[in-house]
C-alpha positions as CSV (number, residue, x, y, z in Angstrom):
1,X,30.1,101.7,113.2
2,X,29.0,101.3,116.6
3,X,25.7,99.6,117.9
4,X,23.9,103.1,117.7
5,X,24.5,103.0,114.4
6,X,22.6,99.7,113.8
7,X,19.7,100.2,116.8
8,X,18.4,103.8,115.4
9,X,17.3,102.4,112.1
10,X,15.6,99.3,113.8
11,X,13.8,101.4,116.4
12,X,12.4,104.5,113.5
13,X,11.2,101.2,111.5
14,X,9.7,99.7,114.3
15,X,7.6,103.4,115.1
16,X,7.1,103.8,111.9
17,X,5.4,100.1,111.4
18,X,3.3,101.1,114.9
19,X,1.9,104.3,113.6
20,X,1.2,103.7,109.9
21,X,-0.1,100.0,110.3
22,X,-0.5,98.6,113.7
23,X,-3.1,102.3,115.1
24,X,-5.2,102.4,112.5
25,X,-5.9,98.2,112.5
26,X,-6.9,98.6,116.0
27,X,-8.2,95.7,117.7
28,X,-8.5,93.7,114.2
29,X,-4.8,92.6,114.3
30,X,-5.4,91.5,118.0
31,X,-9.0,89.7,116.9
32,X,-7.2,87.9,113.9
33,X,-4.2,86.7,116.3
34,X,-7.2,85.4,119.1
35,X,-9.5,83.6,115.9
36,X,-5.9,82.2,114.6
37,X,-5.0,80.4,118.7
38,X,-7.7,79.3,118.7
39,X,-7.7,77.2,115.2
40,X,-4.2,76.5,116.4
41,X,-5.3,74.7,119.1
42,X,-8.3,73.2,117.5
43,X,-5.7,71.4,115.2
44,X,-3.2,70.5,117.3
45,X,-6.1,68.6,120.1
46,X,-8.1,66.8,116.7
47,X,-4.2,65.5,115.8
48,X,-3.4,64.4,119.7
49,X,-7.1,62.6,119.2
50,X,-5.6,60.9,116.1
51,X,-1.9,60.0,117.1
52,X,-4.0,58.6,120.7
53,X,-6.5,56.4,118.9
54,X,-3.4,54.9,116.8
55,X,-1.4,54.4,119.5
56,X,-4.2,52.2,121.5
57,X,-4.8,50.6,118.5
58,X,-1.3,49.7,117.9
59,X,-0.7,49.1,121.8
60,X,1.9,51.6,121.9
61,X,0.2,53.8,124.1
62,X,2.2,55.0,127.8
């Protein structure tokens, strides 16, 4: 078994997975990745907000 071995299986899945899923989604896949940042980010700003406020509160703030 050499590394060959292990990379051609890897690399006909990873064509496969391009051709049969990733072509005809088009720009949808990159859309939902886009919508999902920028929820992501969203969330993570409204917690910094939160753990912010508490930490003034509590004095804690640096």
């Amino acid at each position: 078994m050499n590394l060959q071995s292990i990379l051609t299986p890897i690399a006909n899945g990873s064509q496969w997975f391009f051709r049969n899923v990733m072509e005809p989604l088009g720009n949808t896949f990159s859309i939902i990745c886009i919508i999902g940042a920028f929820f992501g980010i969203f969330l993570w700003i409204r917690m910094q907000k939160r753990f912010t406020a508490e930490a003034k509160k509590n004095g804690t703030i640096i």
